[in-house]
LUMPAVEX-156935 format. One record per residue: residue in one letter; y, z, x of N, C-alpha, C, O in turn. Coordinates in nm, 2 decimals, m for minus. Example, Ala and Ser with C-alpha at 12.3 -4.5 7.8 and 13.67 -1.06 7.14 Angstrom:
LUMPAVEX-156935
<rec><type>A</type><n_Y>m0.57</n_Y><n_Z>0.78</n_Z><n_X>1.32</n_X><ca_Y>m0.45</ca_Y><ca_Z>0.78</ca_Z><ca_X>1.23</ca_X><c_Y>m0.33</c_Y><c_Z>0.78</c_Z><c_X>1.32</c_X><o_Y>m0.33</o_Y><o_Z>0.85</o_Z><o_X>1.42</o_X></rec>
<rec><type>S</type><n_Y>m0.22</n_Y><n_Z>0.71</n_Z><n_X>1.28</n_X><ca_Y>m0.11</ca_Y><ca_Z>0.71</ca_Z><ca_X>1.37</ca_X><c_Y>0.00</c_Y><c_Z>0.79</c_Z><c_X>1.29</c_X><o_Y>0.11</o_Y><o_Z>0.80</o_Z><o_X>1.34</o_X></rec>
This chain:
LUMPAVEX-156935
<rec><type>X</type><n_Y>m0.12</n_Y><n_Z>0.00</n_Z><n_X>0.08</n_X><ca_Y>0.00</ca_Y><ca_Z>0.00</ca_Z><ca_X>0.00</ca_X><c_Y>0.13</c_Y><c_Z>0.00</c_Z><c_X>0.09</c_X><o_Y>0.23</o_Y><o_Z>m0.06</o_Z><o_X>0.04</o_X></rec>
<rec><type>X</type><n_Y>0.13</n_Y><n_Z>0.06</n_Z><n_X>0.20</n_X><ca_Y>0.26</ca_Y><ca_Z>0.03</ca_Z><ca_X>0.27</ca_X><c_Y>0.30</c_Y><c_Z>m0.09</c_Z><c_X>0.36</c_X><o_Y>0.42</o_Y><o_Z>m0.11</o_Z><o_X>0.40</o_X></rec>
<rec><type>X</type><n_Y>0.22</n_Y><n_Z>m0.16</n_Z><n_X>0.39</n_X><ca_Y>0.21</ca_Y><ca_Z>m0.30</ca_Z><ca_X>0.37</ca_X><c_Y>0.28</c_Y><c_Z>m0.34</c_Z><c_X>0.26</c_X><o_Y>0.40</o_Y><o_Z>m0.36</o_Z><o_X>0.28</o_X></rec>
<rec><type>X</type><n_Y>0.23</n_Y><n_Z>m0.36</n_Z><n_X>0.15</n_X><ca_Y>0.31</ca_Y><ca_Z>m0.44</ca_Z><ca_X>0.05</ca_X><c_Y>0.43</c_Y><c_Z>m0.40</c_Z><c_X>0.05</c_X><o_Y>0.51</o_Y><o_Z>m0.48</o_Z><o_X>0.02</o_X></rec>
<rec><type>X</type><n_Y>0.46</n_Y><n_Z>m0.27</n_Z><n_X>0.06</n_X><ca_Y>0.64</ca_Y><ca_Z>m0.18</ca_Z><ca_X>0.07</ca_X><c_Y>0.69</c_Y><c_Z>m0.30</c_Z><c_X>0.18</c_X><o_Y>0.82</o_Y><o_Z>m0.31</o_Z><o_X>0.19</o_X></rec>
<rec><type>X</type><n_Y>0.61</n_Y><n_Z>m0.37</n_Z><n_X>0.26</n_X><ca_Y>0.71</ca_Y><ca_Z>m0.44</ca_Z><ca_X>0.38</ca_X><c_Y>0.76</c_Y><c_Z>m0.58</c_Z><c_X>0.30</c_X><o_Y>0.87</o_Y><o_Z>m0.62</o_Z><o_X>0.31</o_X></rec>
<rec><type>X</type><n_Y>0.70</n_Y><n_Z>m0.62</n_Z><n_X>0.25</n_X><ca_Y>0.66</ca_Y><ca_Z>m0.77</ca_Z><ca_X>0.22</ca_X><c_Y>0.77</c_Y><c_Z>m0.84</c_Z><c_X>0.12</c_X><o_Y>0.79</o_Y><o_Z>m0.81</o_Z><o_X>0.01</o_X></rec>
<rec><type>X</type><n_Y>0.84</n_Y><n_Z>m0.95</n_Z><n_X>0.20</n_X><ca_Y>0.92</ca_Y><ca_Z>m1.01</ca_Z><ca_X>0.14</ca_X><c_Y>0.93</c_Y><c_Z>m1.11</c_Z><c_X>0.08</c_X><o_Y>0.87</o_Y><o_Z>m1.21</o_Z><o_X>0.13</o_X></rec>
<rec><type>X</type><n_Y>0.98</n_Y><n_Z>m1.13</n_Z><n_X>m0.04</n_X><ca_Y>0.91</ca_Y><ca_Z>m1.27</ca_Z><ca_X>m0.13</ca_X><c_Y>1.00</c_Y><c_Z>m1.37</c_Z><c_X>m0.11</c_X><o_Y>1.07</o_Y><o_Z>m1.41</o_Z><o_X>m0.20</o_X></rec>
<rec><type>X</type><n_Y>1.00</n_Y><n_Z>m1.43</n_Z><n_X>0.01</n_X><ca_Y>1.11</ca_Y><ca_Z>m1.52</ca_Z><ca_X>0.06</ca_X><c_Y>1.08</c_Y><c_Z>m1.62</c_Z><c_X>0.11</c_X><o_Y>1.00</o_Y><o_Z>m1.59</o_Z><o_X>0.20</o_X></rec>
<rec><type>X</type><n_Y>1.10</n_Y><n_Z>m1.74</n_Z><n_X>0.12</n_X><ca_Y>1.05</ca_Y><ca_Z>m1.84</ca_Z><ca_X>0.21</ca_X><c_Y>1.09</c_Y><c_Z>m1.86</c_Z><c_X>0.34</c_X><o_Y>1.21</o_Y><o_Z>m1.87</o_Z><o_X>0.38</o_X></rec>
<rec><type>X</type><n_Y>1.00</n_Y><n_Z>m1.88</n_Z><n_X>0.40</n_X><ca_Y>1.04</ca_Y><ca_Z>m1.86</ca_Z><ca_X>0.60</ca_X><c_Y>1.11</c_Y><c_Z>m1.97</c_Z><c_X>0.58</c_X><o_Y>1.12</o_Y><o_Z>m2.05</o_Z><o_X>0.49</o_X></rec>
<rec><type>X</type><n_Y>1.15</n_Y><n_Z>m1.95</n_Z><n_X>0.72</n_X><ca_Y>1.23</ca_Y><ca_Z>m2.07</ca_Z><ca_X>0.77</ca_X><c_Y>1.09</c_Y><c_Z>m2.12</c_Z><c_X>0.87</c_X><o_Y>1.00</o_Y><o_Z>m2.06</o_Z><o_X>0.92</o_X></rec>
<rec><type>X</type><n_Y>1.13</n_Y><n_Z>m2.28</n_Z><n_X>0.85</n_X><ca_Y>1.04</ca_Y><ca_Z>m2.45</ca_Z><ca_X>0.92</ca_X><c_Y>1.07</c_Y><c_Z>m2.40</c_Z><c_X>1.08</c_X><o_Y>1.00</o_Y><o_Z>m2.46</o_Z><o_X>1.16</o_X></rec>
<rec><type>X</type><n_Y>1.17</n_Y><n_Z>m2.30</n_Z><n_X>1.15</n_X><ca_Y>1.21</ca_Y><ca_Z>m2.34</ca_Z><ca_X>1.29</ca_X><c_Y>1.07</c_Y><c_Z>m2.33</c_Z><c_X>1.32</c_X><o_Y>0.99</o_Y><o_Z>m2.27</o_Z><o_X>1.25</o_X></rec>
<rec><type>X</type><n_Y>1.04</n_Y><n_Z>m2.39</n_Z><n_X>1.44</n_X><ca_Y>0.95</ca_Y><ca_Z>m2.42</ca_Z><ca_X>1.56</ca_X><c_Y>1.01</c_Y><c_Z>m2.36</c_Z><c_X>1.71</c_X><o_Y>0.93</o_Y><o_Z>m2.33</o_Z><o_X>1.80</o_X></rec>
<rec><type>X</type><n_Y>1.16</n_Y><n_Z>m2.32</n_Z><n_X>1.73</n_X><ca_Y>1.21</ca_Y><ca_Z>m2.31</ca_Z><ca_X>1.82</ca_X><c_Y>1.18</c_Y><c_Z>m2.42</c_Z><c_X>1.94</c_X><o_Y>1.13</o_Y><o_Z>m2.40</o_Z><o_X>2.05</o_X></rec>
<rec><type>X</type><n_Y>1.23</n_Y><n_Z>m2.57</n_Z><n_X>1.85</n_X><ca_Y>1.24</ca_Y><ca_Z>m2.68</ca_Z><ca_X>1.94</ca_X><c_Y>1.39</c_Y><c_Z>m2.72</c_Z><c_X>1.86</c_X><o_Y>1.41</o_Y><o_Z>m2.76</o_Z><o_X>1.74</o_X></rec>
<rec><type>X</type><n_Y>1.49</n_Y><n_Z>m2.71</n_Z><n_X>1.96</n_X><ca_Y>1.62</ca_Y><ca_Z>m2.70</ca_Z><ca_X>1.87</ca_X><c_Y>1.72</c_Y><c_Z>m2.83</c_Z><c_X>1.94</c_X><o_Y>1.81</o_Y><o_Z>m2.80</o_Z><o_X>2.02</o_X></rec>
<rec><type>X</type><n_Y>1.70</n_Y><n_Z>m2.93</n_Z><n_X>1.92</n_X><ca_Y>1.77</ca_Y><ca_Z>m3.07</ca_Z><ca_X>1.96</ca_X><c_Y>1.77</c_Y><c_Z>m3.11</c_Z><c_X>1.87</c_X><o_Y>1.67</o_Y><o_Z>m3.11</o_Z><o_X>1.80</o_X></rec>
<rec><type>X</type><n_Y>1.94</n_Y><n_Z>m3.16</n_Z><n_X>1.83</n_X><ca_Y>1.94</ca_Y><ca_Z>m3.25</ca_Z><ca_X>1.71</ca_X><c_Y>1.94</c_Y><c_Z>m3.36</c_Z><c_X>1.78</c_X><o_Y>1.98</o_Y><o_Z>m3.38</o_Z><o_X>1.89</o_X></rec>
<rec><type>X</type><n_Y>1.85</n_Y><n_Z>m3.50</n_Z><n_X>1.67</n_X><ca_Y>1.86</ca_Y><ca_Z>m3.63</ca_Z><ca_X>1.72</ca_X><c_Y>2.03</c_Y><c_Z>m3.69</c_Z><c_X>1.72</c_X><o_Y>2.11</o_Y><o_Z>m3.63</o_Z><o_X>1.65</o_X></rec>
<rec><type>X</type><n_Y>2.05</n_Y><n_Z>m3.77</n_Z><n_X>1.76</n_X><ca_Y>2.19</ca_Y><ca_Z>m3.79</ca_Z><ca_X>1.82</ca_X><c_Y>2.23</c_Y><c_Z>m3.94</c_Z><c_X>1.65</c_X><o_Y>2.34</o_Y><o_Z>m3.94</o_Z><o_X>1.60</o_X></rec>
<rec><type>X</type><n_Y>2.14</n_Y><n_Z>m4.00</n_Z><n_X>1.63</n_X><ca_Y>2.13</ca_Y><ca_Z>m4.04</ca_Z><ca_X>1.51</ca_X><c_Y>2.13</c_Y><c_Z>m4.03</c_Z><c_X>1.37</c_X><o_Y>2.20</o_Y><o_Z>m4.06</o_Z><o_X>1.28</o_X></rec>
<rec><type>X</type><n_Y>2.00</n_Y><n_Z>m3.96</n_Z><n_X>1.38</n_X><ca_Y>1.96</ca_Y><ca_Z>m3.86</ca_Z><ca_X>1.24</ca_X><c_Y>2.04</c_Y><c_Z>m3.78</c_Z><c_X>1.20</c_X><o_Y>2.04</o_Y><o_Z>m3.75</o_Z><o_X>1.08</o_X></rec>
<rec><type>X</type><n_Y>2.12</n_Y><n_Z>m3.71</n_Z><n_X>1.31</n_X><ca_Y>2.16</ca_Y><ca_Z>m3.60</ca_Z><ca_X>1.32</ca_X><c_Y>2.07</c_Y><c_Z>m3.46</c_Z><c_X>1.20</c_X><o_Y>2.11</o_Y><o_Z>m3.40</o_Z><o_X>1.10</o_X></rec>
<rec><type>X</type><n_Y>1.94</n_Y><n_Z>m3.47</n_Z><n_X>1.28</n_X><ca_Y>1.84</ca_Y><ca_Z>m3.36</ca_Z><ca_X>1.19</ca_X><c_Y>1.83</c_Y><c_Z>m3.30</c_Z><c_X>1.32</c_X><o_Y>1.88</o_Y><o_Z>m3.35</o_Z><o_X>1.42</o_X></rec>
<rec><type>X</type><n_Y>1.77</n_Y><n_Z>m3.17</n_Z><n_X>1.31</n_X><ca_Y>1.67</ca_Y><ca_Z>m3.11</ca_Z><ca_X>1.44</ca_X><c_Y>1.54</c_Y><c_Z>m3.18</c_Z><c_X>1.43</c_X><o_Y>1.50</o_Y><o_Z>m3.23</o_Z><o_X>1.33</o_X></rec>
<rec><type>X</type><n_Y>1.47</n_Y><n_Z>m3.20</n_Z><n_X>1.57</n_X><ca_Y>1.38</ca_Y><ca_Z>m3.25</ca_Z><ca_X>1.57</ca_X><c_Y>1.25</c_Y><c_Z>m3.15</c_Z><c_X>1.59</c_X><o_Y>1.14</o_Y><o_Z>m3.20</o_Z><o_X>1.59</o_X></rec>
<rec><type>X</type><n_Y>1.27</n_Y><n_Z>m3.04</n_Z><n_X>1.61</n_X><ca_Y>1.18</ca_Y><ca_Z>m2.93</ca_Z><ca_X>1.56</ca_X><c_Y>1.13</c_Y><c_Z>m2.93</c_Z><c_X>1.41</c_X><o_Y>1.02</o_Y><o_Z>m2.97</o_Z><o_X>1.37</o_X></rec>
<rec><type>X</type><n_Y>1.22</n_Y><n_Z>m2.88</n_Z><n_X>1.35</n_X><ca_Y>1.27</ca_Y><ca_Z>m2.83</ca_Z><ca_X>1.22</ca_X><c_Y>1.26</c_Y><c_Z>m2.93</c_Z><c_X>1.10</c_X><o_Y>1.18</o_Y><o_Z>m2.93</o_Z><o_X>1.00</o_X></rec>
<rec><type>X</type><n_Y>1.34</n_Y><n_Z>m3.01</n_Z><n_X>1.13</n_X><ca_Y>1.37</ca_Y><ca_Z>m3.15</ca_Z><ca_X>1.03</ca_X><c_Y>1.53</c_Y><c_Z>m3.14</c_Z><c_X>0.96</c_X><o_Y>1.60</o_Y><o_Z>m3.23</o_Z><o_X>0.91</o_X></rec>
<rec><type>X</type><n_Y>1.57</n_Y><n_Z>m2.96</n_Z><n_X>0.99</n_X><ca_Y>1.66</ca_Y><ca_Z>m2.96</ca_Z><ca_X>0.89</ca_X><c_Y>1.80</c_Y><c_Z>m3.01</c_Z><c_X>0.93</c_X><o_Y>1.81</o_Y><o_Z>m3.00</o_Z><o_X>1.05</o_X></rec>
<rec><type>X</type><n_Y>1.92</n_Y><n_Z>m3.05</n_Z><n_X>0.87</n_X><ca_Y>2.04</ca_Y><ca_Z>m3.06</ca_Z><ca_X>0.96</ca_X><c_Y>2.14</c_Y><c_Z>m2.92</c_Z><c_X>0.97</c_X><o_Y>2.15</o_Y><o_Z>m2.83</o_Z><o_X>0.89</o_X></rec>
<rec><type>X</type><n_Y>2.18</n_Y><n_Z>m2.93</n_Z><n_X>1.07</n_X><ca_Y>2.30</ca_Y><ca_Z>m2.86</ca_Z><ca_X>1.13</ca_X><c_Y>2.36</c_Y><c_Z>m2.80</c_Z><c_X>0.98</c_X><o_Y>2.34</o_Y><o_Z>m2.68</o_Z><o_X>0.99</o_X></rec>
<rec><type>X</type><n_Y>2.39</n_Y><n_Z>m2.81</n_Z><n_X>0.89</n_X><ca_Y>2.42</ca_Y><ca_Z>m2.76</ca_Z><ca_X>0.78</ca_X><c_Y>2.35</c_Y><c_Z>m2.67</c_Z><c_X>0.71</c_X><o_Y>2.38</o_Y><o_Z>m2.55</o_Z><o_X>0.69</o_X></rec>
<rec><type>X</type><n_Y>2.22</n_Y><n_Z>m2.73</n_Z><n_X>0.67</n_X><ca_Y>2.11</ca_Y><ca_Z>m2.61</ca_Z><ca_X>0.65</ca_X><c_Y>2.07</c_Y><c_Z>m2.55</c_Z><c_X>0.74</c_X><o_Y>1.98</o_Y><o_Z>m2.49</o_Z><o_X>0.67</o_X></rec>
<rec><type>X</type><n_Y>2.04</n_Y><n_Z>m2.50</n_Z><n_X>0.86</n_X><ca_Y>2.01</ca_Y><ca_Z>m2.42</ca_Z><ca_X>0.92</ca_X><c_Y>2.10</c_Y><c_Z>m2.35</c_Z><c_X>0.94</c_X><o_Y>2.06</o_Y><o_Z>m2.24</o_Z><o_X>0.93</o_X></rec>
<rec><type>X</type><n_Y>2.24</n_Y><n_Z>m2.34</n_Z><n_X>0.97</n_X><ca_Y>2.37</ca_Y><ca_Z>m2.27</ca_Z><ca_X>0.95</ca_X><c_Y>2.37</c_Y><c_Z>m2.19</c_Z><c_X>0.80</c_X><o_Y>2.44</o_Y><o_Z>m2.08</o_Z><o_X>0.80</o_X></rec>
<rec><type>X</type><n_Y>2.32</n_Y><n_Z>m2.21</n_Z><n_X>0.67</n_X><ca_Y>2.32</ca_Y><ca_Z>m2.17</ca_Z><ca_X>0.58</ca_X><c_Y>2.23</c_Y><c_Z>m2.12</c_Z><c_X>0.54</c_X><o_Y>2.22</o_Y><o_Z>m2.07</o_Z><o_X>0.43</o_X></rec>
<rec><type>X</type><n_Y>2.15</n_Y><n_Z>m2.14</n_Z><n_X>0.61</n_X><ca_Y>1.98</ca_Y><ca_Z>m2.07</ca_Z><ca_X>0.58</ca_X><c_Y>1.94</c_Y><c_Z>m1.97</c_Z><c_X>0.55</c_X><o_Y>1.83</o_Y><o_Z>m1.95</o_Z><o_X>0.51</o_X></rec>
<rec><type>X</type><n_Y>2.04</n_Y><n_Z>m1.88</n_Z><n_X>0.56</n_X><ca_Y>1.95</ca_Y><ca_Z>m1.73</ca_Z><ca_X>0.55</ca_X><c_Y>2.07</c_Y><c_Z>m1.70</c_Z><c_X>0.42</c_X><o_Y>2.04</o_Y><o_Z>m1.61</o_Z><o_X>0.34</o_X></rec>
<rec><type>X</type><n_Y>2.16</n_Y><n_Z>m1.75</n_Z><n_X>0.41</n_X><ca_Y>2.23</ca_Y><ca_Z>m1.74</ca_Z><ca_X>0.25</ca_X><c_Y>2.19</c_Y><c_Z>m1.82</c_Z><c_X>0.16</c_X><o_Y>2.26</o_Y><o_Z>m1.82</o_Z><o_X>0.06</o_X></rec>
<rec><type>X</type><n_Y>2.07</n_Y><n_Z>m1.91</n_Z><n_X>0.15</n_X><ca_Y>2.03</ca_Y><ca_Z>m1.98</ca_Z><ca_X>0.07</ca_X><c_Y>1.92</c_Y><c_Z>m1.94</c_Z><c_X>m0.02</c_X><o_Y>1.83</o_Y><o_Z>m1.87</o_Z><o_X>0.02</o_X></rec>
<rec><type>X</type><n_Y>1.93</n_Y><n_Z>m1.98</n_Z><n_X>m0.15</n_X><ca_Y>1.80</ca_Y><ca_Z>m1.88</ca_Z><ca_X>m0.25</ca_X><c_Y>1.66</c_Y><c_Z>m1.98</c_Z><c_X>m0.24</c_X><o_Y>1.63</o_Y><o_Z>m2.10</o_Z><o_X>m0.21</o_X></rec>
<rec><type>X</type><n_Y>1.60</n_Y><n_Z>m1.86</n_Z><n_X>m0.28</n_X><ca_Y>1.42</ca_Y><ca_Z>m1.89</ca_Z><ca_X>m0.29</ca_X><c_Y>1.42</c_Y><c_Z>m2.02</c_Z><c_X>m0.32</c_X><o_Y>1.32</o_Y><o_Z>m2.08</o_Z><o_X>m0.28</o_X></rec>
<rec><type>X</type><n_Y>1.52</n_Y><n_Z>m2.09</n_Z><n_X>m0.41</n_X><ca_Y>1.46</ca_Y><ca_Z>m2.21</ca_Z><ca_X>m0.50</ca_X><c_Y>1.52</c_Y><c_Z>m2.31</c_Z><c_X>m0.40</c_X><o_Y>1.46</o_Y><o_Z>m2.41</o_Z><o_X>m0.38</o_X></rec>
<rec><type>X</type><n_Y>1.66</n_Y><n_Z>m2.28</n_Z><n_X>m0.32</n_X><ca_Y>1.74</ca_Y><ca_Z>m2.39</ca_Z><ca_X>m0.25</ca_X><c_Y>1.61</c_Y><c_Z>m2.41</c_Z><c_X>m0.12</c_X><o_Y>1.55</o_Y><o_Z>m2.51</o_Z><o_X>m0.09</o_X></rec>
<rec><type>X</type><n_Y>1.59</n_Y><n_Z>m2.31</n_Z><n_X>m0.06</n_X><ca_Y>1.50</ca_Y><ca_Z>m2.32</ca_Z><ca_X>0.04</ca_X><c_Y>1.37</c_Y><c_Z>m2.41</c_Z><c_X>0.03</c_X><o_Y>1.32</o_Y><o_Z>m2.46</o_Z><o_X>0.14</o_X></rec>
<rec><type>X</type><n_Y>1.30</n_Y><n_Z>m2.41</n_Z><n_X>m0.10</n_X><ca_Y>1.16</ca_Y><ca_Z>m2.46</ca_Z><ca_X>m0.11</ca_X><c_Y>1.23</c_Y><c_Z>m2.63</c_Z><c_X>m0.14</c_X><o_Y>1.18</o_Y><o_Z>m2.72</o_Z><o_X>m0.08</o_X></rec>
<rec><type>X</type><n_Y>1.34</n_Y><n_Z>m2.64</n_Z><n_X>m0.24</n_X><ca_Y>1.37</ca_Y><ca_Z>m2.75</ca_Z><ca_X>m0.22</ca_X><c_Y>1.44</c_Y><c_Z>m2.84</c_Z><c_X>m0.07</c_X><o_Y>1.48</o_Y><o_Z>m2.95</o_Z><o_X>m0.09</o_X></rec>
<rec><type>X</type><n_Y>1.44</n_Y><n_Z>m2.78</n_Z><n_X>0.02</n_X><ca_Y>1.45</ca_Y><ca_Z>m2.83</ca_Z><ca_X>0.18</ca_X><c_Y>1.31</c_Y><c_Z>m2.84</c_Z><c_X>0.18</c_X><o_Y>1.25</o_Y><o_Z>m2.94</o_Z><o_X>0.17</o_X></rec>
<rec><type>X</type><n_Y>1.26</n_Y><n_Z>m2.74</n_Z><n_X>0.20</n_X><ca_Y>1.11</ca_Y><ca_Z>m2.73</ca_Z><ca_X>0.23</ca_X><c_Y>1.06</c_Y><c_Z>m2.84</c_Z><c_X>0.18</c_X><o_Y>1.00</o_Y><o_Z>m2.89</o_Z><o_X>0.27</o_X></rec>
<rec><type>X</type><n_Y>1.06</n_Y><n_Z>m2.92</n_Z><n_X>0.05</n_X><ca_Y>0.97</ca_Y><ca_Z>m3.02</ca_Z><ca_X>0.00</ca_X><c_Y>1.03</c_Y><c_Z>m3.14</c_Z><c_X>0.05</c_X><o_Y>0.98</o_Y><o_Z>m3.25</o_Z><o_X>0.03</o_X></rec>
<rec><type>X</type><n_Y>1.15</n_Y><n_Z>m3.11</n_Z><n_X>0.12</n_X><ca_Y>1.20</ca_Y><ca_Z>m3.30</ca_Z><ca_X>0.17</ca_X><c_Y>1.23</c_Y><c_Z>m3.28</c_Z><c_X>0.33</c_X><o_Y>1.32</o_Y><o_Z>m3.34</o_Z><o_X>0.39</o_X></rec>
<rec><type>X</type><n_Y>1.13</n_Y><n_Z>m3.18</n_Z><n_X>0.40</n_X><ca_Y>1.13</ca_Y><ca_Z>m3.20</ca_Z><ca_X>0.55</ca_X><c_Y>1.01</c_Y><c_Z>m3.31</c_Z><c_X>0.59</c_X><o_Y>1.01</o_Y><o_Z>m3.37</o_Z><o_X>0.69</o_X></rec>
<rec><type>X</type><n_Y>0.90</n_Y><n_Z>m3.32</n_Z><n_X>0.50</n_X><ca_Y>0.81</ca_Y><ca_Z>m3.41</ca_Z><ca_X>0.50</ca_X><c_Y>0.86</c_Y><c_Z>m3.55</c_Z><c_X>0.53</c_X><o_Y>0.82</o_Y><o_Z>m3.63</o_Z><o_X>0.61</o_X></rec>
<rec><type>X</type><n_Y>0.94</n_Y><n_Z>m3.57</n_Z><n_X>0.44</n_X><ca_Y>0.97</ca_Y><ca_Z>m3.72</ca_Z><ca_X>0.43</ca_X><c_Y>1.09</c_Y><c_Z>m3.76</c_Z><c_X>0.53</c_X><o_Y>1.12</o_Y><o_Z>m3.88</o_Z><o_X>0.53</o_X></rec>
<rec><type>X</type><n_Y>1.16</n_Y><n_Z>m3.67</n_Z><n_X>0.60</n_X><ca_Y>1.28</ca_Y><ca_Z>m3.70</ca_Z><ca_X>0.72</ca_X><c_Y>1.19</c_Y><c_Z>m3.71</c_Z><c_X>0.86</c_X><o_Y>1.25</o_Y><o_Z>m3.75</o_Z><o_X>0.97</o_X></rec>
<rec><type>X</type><n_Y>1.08</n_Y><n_Z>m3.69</n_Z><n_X>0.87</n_X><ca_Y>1.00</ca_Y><ca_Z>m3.72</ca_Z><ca_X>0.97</ca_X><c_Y>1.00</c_Y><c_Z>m3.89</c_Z><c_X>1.03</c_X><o_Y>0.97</o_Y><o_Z>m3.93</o_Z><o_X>1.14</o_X></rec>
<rec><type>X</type><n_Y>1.02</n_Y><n_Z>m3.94</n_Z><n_X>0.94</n_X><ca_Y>0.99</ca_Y><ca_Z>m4.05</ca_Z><ca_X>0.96</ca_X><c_Y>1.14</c_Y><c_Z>m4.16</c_Z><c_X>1.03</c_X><o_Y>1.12</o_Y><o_Z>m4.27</o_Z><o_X>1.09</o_X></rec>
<rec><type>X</type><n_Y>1.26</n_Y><n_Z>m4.10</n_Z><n_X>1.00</n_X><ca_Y>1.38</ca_Y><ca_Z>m4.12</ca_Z><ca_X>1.06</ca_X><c_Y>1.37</c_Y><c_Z>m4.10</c_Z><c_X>1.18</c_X><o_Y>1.44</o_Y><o_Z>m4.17</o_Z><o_X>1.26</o_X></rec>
<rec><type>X</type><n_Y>1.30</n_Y><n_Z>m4.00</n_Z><n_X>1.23</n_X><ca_Y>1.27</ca_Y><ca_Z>m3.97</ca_Z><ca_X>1.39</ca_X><c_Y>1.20</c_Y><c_Z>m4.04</c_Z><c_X>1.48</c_X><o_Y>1.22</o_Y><o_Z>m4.05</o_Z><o_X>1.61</o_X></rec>
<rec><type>X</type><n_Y>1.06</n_Y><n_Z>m4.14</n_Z><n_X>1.38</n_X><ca_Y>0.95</ca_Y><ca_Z>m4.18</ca_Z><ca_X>1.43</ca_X><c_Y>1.01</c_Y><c_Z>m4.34</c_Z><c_X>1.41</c_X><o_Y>0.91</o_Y><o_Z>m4.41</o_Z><o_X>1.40</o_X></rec>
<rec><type>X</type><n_Y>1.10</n_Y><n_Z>m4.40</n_Z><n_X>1.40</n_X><ca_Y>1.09</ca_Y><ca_Z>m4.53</ca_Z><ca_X>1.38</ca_X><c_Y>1.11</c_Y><c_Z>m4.62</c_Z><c_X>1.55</c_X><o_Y>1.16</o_Y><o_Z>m4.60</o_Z><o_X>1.66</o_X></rec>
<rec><type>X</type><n_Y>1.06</n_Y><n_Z>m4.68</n_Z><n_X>1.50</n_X><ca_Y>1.05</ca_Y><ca_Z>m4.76</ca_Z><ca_X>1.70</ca_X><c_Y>1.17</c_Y><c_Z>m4.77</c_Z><c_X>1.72</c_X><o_Y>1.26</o_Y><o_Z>m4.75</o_Z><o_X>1.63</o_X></rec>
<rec><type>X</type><n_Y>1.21</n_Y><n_Z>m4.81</n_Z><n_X>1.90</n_X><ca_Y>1.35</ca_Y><ca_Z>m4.86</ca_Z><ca_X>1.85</ca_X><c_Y>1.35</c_Y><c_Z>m4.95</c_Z><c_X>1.96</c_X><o_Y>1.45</o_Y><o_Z>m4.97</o_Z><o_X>2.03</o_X></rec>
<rec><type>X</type><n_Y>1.22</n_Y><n_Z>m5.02</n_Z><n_X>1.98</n_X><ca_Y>1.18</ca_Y><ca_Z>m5.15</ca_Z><ca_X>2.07</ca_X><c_Y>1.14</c_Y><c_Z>m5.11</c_Z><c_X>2.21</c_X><o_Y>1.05</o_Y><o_Z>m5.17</o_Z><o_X>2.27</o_X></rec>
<rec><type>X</type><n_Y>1.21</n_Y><n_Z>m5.01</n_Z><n_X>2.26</n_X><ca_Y>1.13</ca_Y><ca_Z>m4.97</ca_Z><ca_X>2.44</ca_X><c_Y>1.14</c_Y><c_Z>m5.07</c_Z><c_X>2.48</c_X><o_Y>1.22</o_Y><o_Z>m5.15</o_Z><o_X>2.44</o_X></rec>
<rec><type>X</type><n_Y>1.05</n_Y><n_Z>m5.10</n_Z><n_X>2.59</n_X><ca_Y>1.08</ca_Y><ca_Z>m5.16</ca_Z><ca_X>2.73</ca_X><c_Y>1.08</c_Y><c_Z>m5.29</c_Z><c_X>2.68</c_X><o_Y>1.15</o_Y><o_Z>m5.38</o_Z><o_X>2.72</o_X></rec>
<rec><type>X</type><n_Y>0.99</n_Y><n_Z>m5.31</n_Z><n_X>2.57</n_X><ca_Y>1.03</ca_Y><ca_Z>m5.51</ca_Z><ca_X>2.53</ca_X><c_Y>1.18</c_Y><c_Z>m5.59</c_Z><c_X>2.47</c_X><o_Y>1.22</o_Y><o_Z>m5.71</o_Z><o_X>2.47</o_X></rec>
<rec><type>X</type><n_Y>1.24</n_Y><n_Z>m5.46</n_Z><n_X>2.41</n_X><ca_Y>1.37</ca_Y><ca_Z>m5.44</ca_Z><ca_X>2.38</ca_X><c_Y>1.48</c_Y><c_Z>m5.44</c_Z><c_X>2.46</c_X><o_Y>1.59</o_Y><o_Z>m5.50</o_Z><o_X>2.45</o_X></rec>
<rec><type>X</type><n_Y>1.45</n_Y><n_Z>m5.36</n_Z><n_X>2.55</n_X><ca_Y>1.55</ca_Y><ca_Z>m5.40</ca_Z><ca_X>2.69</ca_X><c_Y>1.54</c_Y><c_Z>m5.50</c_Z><c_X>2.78</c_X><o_Y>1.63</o_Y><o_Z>m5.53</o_Z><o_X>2.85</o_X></rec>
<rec><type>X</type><n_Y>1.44</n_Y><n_Z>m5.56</n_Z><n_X>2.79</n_X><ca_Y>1.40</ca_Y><ca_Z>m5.67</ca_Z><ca_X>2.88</ca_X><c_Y>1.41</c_Y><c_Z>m5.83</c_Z><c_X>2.79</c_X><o_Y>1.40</o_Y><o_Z>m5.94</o_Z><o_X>2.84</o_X></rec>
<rec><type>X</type><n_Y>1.42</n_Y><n_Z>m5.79</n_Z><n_X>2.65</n_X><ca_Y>1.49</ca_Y><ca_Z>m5.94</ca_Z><ca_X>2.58</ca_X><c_Y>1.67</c_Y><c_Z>m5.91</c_Z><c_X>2.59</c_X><o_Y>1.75</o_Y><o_Z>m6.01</o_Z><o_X>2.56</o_X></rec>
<rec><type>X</type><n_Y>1.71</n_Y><n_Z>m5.80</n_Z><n_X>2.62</n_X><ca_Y>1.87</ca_Y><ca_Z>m5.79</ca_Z><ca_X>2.63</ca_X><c_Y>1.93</c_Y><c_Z>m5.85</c_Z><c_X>2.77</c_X><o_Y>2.04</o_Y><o_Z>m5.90</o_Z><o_X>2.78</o_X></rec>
<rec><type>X</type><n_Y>1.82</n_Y><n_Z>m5.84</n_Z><n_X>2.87</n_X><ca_Y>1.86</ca_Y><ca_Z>m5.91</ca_Z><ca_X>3.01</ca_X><c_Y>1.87</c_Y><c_Z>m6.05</c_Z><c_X>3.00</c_X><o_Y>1.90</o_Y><o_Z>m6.12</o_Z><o_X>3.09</o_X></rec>
């Protein structure tokens, strides 16, 4: 029972403690979240939070898109 006396009904925070925003996205690339939400994070309610929580899934992919590498630089020469 004093266990449960500890227990908070709150949603963690996504950090990873990998804290670089992409210079683009401008998201963290730990995280997923932007500079805005994680500054506001701990003032945000249960429901604001889970709704970040359900759209860090889909910002992943802003991070992952090619952006041509070495075949890309070598058609610019």
């Amino acid at each position: 029972m004093a266990n449960e006396l500890w227990k908070r009904d709150e949603v963690e925070s996504p950090c990873v403690k990998i804290c670089v925003v992409h210079p683009t996205a401008r998201i963290c690339t730990g995280c997923l979240r932007s500079i805005e939400e994680i500054g506001i994070w701990s003032r945000l309610s249960p429901a604001a939070r889970r709704a970040v929580m359900a759209d860090l899934p889909a910002r992943k992919e802003l991070l992952t898109k090619r952006r041509g590498g070495r075949k890309a630089r070598l058609a610019k020469e």
